[in-house]
MIBA-342712 format. One record per residue: x, y, z of N, C-alpha, C, O in turn; residue in one letter. Coordinates in nm, 2 decimals. Example, Ala and Ser with C-alpha at 12.3 -4.5 7.8 and 13.67 -1.06 7.14 Angstrom:
# MIBA-342712
R     n_X     n_Y     n_Z    ca_X    ca_Y    ca_Z     c_X     c_Y     c_Z     o_X     o_Y     o_Z  code
R    1.32   -0.57    0.78    1.23   -0.45    0.78    1.32   -0.33    0.78    1.42   -0.33    0.85     A
R    1.28   -0.22    0.71    1.37   -0.11    0.71    1.29    0.00    0.79    1.34    0.11    0.80     S
# end
This chain:
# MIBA-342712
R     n_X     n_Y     n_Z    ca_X    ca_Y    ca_Z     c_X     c_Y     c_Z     o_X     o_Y     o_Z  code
R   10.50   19.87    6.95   10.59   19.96    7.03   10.60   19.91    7.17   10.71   19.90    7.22     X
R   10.50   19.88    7.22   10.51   19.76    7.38   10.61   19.68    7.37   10.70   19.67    7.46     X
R   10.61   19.60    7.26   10.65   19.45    7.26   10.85   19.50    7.25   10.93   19.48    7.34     X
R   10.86   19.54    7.18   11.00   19.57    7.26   11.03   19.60    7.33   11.13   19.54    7.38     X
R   10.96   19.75    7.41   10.99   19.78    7.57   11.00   19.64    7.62   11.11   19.60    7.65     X
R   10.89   19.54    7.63   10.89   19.46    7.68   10.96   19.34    7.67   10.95   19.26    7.76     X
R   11.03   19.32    7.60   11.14   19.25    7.54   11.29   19.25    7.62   11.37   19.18    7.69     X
R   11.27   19.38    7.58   11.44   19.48    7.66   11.41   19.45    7.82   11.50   19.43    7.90     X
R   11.25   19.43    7.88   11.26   19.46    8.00   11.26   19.32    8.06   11.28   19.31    8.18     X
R   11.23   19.21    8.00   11.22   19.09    8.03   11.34   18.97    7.98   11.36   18.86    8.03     X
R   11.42   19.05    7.86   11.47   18.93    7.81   11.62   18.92    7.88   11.69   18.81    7.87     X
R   11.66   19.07    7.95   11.77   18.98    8.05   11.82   18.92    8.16   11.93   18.87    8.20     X
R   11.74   18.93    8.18   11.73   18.77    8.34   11.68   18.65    8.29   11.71   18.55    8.36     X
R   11.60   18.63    8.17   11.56   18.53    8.13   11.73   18.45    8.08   11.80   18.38    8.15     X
R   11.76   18.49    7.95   11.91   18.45    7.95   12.03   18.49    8.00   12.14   18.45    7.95     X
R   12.01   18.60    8.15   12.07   18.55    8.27   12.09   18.41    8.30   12.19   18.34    8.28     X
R   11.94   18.37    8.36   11.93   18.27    8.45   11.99   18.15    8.39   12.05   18.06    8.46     X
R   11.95   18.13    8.25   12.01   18.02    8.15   12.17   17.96    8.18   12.20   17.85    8.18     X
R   12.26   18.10    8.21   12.37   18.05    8.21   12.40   18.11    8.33   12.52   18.10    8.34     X
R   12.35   18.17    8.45   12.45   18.19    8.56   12.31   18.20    8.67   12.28   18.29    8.75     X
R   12.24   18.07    8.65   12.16   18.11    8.75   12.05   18.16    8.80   12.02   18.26    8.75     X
R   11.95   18.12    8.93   11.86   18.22    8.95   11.94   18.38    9.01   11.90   18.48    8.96     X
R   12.03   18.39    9.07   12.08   18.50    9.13   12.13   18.60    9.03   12.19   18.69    9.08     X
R   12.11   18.59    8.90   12.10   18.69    8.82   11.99   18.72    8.83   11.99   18.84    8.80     X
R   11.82   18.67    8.86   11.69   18.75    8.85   11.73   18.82    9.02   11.67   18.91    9.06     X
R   11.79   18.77    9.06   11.74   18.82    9.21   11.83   18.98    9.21   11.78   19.07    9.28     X
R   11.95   19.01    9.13   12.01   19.08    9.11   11.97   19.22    9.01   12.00   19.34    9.03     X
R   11.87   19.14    8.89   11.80   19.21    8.82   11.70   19.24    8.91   11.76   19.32    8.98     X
R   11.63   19.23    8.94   11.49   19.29    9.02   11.54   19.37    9.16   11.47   19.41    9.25     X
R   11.64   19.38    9.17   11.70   19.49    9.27   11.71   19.58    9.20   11.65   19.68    9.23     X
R   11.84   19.57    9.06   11.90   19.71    9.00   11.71   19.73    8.94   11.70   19.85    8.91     X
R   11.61   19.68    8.93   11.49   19.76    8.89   11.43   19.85    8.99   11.39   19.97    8.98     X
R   11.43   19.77    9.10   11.39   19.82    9.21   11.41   19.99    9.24   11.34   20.09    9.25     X
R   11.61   19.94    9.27   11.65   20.08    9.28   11.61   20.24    9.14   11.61   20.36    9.13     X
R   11.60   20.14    9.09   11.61   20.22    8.92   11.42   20.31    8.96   11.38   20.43    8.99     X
R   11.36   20.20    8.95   11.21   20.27    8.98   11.12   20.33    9.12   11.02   20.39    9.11     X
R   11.20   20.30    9.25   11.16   20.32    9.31   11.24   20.42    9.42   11.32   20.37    9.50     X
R   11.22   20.54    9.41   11.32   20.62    9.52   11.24   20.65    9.60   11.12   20.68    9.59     X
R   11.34   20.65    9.73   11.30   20.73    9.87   11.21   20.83    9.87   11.26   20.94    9.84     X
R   11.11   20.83    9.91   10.97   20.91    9.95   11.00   20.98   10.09   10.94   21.09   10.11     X
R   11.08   20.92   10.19   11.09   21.03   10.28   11.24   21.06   10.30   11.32   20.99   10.23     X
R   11.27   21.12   10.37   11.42   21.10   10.42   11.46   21.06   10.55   11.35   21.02   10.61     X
R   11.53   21.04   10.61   11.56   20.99   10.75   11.51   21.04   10.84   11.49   21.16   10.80     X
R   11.45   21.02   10.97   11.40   21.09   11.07   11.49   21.09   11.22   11.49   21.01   11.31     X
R   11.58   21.26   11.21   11.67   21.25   11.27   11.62   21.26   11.46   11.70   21.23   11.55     X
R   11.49   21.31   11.46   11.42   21.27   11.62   11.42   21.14   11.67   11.42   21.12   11.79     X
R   11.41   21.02   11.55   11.43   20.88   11.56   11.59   20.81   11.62   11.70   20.81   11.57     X
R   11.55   20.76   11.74   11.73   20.77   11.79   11.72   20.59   11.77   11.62   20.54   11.80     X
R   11.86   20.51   11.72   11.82   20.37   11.74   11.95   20.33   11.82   12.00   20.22   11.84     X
R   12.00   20.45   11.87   12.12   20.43   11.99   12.05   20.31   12.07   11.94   20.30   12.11     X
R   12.16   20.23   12.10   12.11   20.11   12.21   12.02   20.19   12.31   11.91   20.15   12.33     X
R   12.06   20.28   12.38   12.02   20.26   12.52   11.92   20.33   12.53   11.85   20.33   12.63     X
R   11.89   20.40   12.42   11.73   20.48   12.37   11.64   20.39   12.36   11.53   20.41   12.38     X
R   11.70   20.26   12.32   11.57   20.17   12.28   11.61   20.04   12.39   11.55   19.93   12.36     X
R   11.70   20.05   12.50   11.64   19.95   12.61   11.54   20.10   12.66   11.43   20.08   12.62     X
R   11.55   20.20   12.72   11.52   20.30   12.78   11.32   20.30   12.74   11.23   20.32   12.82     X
R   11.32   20.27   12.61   11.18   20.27   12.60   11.15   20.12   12.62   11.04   20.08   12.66     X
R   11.25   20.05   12.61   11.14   19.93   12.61   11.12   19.87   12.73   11.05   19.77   12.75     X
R   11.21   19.94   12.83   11.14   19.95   13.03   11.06   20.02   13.03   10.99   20.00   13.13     X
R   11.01   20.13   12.95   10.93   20.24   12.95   10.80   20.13   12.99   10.73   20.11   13.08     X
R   10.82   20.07   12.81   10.67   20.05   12.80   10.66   19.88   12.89   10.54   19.86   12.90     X
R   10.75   19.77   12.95   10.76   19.66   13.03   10.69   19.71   13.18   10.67   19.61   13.25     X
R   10.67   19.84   13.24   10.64   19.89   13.31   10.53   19.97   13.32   10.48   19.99   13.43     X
R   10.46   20.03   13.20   10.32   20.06   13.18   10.24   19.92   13.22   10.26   19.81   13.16     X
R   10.12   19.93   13.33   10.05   19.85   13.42    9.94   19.79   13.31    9.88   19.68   13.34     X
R    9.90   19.87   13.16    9.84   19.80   13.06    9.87   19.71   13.01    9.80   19.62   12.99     X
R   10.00   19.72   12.97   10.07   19.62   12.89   10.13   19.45   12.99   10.13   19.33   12.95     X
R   10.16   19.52   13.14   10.21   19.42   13.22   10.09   19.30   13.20   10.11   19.20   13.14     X
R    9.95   19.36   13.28    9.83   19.30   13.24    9.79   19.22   13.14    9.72   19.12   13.14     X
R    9.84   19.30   13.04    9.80   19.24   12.93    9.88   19.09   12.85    9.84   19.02   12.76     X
R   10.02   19.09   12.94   10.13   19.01   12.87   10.08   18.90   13.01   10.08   18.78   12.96     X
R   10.05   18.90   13.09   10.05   18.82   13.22    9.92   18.75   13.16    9.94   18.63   13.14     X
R    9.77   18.82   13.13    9.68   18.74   13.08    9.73   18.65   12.90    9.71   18.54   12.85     X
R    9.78   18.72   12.88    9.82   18.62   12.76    9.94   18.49   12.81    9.94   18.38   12.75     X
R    9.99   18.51   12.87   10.10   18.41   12.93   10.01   18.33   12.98   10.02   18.21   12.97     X
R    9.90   18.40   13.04    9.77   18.26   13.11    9.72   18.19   13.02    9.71   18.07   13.04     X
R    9.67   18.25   12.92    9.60   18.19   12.86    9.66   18.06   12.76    9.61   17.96   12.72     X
R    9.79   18.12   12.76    9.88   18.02   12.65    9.92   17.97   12.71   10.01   17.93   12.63     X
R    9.96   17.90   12.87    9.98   17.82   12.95    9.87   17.68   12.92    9.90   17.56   12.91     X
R    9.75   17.75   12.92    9.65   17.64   12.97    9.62   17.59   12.80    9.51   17.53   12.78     X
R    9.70   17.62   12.68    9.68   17.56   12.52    9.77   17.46   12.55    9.74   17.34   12.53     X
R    9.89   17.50   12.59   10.05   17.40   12.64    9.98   17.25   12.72    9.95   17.23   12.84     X
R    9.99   17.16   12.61    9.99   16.99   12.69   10.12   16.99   12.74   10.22   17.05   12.72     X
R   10.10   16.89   12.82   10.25   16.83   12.88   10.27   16.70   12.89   10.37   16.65   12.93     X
# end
C-alpha cells in the first residue's frame, strides 16, 4: 500500500525531468510545498514595511550609543585583519 503512494508521489518529476528538464522538479516541489504546507499565521497588520517606517527605525536604532559603539569597535577591529 506505501509503494504506490510512493510511486504517484515520486514518479512525476522523475519523467518530468527526462524530457523537460530539471525545472520541472523545481516546479513540482513548489506545487507540494503549497499543497502541504499552509500559512500558520496571518499577516501582521502593526508591521508597517512603508519606506519611511523603516528608514525611521533604522536612524532609531544608527543612533542608540550601544550599537554606535559597538559598530565603531568592530570597524576597529576589522581594520587591523585588512593587509594593504
Amino acid at each position: 500500500m506505501i509503494a504506490p503512494t510512493i510511486e504517484v508521489i515520486l514518479l512525476p518529476p522523475l519523467v518530468g525531468i527526462l524530457y523537460f528538464g530539471c525545472k520541472v522538479l523545481w516546479g513540482y516541489f513548489c506545487f507540494w510545498r503549497n499543497v502541504l504546507l499552509k500559512e500558520s499565521k496571518q499577516a501582521d497588520a502593526s508591521m508597517s514595511l512603508h519606506p519611511s517606517r523603516i528608514t525611521k527605525t533604522f536612524w532609531d536604532v544608527f543612533r542608540n550609543p550601544q550599537f554606535f559603539t559597538y559598530a565603531l569597535a568592530v570597524l576597529r577591529f576589522r581594520e587591523g585583519l585588512m593587509p594593504m
